[in-house]
C-alpha positions in Angstrom: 165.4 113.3 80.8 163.0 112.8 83.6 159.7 112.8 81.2 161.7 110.8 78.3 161.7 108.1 80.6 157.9 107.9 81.2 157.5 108.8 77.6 159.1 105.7 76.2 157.5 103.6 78.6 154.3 105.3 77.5 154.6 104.6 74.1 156.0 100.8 74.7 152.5 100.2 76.9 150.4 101.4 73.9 152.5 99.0 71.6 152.2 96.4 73.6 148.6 96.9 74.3 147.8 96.7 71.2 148.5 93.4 70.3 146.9 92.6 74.0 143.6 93.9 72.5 144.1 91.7 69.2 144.1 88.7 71.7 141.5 90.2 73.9 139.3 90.9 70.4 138.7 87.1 70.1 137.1 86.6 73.2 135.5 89.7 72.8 133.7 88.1 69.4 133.0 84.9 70.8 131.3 85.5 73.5 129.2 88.6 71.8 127.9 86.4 69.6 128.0 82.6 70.7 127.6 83.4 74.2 130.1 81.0 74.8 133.3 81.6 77.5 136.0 80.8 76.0 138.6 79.4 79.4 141.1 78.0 76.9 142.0 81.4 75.0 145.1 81.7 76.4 145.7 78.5 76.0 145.2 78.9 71.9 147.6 81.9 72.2 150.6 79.8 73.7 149.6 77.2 71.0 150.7 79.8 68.6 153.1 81.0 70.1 154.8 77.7 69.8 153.7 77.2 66.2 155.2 80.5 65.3 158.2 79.6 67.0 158.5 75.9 65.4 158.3 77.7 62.1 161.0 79.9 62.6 164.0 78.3 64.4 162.7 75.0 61.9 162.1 76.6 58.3 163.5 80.5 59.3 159.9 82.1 58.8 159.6 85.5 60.2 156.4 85.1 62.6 155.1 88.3 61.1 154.9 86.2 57.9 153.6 82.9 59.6 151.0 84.9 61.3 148.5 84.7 58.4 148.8 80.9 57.9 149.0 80.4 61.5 145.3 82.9 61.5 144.6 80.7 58.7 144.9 77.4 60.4 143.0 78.5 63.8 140.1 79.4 62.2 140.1 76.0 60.4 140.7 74.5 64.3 137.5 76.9 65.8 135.3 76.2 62.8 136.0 72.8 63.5 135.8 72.6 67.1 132.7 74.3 67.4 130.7 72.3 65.3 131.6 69.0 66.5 132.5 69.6 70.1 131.3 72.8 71.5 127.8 73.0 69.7 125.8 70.5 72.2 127.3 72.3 74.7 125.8 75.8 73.4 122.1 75.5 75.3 123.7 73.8 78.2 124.3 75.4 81.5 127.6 77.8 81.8 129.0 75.4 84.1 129.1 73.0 82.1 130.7 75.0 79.4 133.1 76.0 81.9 133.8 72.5 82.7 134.6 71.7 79.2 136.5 74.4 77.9 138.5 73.9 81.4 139.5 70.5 80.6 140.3 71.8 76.7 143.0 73.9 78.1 144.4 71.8 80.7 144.8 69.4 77.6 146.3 72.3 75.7 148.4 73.0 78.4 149.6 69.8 79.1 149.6 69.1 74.9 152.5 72.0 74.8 154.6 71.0 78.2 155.2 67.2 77.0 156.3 68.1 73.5 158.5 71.5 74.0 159.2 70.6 77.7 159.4 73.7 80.4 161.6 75.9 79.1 161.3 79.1 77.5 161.5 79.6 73.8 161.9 82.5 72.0 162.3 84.0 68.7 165.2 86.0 68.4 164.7 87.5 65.1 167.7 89.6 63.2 166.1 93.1 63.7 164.8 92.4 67.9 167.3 94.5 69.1 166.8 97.0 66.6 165.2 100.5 67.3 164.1 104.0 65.9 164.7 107.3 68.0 162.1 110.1 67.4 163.4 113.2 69.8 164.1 112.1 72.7 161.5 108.5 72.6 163.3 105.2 71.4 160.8 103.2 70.0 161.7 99.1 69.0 161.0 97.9 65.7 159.6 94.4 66.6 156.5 96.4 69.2 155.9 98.8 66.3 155.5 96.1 63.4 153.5 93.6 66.0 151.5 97.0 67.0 150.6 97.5 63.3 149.7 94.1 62.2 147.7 93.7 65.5 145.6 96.8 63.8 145.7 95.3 60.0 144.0 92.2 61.3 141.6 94.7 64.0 140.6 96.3 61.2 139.5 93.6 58.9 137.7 91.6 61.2 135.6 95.1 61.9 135.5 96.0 58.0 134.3 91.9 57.6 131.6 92.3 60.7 130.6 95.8 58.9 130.4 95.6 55.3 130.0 91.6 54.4 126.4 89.7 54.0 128.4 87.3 56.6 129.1 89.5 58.9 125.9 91.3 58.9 124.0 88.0 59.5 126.4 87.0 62.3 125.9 90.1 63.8 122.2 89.7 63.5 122.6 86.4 65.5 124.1 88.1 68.1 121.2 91.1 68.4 118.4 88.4 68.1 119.6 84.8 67.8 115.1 83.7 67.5 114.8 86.2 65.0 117.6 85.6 62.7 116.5 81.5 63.3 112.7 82.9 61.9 114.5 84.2 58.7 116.0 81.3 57.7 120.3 81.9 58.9 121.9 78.8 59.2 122.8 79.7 63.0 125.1 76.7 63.6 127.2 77.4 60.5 126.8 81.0 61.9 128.5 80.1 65.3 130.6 77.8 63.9 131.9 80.9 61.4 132.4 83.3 64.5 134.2 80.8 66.6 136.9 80.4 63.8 137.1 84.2 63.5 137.8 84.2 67.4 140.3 81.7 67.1 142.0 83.3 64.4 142.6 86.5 66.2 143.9 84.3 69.2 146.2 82.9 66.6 147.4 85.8 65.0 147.9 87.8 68.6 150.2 84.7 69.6 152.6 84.2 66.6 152.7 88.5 67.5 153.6 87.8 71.1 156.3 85.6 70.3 158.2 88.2 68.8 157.8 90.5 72.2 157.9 87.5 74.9 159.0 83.9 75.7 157.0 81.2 75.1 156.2 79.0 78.2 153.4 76.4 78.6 152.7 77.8 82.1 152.0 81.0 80.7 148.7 80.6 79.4 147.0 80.8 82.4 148.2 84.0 83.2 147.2 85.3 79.4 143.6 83.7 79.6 143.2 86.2 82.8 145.0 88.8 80.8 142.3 88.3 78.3 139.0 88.4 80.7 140.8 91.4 81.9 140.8 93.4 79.3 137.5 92.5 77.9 135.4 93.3 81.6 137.0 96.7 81.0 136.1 97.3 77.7 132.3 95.5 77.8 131.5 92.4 77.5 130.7 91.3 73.8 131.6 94.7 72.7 135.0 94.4 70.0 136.1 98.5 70.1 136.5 97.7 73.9 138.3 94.9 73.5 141.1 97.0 71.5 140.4 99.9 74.3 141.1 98.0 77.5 143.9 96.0 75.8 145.4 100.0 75.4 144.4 100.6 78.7 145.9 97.7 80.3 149.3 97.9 78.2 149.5 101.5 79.3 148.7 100.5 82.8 151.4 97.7 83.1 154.3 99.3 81.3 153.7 102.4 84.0 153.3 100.2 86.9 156.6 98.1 86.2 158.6 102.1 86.5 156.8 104.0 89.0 156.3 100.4 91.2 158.0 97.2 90.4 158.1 95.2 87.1 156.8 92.5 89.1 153.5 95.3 90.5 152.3 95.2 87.0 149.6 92.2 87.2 148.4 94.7 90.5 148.1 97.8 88.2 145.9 95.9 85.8 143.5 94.5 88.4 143.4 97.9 90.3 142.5 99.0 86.9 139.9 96.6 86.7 138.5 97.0 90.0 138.3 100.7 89.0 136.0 100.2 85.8 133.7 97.5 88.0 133.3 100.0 90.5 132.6 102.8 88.0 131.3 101.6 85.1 130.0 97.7 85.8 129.2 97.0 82.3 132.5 97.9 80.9 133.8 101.5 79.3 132.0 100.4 76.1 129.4 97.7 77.4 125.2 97.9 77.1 123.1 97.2 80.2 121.9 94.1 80.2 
């Protein structure tokens, strides 16, 4: 009974951490190839968070289902918001970047607290409670199916980055953005591509999360660190350890809440954190600059 316990909560962290690493993939691509921060990525995961919410309680859409359009529509929204807004602000110093991807989420933020208010919302769909028992390890249904879809879409943004013309010449901007310029790649369209990809993962991770926490406007704060997080310990720019330190960080927090506190579990991941920086600086998968 006594390893059962730390068995469950083993397998609910890798679950969990899963989906953390679909979130944490997003950042992971936008800054490997745009170079750009993205402040406001927990900010676009609350947004859909909300949007997968609105659809269910309002047309009774399982988020599992709303997750593609919801993918769908955020890449719309980065391809978008990169080319008109972001763009000038590509060459610019990172503070100012900072500055206006800042104010971005503090208008998202603010966007999602005057029309759903302060409360918590959550998706309470028919199966939440719901659970398999292998041996002596009760696993939920909701972590498992928000576990594998966080994989399906992992594993077609790698299969896109590896095996399309697209995604070979977006990965070429990243490993030589003069080079790929010489040959003639439409670099703009090229950024404005990857941003929409980062954005969709953000958008697919959220309508996911919904199913596995409430939604809250003051939230996304605390998931934009949760993001950063997880991509310093996996490199910088480097997607595989994106999906690793979202693992690592699940695995890290679901021990911490037993053998500490529930609330201990934001310590565990920056211990872990402060661990890899001390180690490792460039991340468990990262290059030397």
């Amino acid at each position: 009974m006594f390893w059962s316990l730390y068995a469950n909560v083993l397998v609910q962290g890798i679950l969990t951490g899963l989906v953390y690493g679909l979130m944490a993939l997003g950042l992971s691509v936008i800054f490997g190839v745009v170079r750009v921060v993205n402040f406001a990525h927990g900010e676009f995961a609350v947004v859909a968070m909300y949007a997968a919410f609105v659809l269910f309680r309002s047309f009774g859409v399982d988020p599992f289902l709303s997750m593609l359009p919801i993918a769908m529509a955020f890449f719309v929204i980065g391809y978008g918001l990169q080319r008109v807004l972001i763009n000038p602000f590509v060459s610019r110093p990172e503070h100012e970047q900072f500055i206006l991807l800042v104010g971005l989420a503090i208008i998202l933020v603010n966007g999602t607290l005057m029309i759903f208010g302060p409360d918590a919302r959550s998706a309470n769909l028919p199966y939440s409670f719901d659970s398999w028992e292998v041996g002596a390890i009760i696993v939920d249904k909701v972590r498992v199916y928000a576990a594998l879809a966080a994989l399906a879409v992992a594993a077609l943004l790698f299969a896109f980055f590896r095996f399309t013309d697209t995604g070979v010449a977006i990965r070429a901007c990243a490993d030589n953005l003069v080079g790929a310029a010489v040959v003639g790649l439409d670099v703009k369209k090229l950024y404005a591509l990857t941003f929409g990809l980062g954005l969709a993962c953000v958008g697919a991770a959220g309508a996911l999360m919904v199913t596995l926490t409430d939604a809250t406007p003051m939230i996304a704060p605390a998931f934009t660190l949760l993001a950063f997080t997880i991509v310093i310990i996996g490199g910088m720019g480097s997607m595989t350890g994106a999906i690793v330190g979202g693992l690592l960080i699940g695995i890290a927090e679901a021990m911490a809440s037993v053998l500490i506190a529930p609330s201990m579990k934001t310590m565990a991941s920056f211990g872990l954190l402060v661990l890899v920086l001390a180690l490792r600086p460039q991340g468990l998968l990262g290059k030397r600059a």
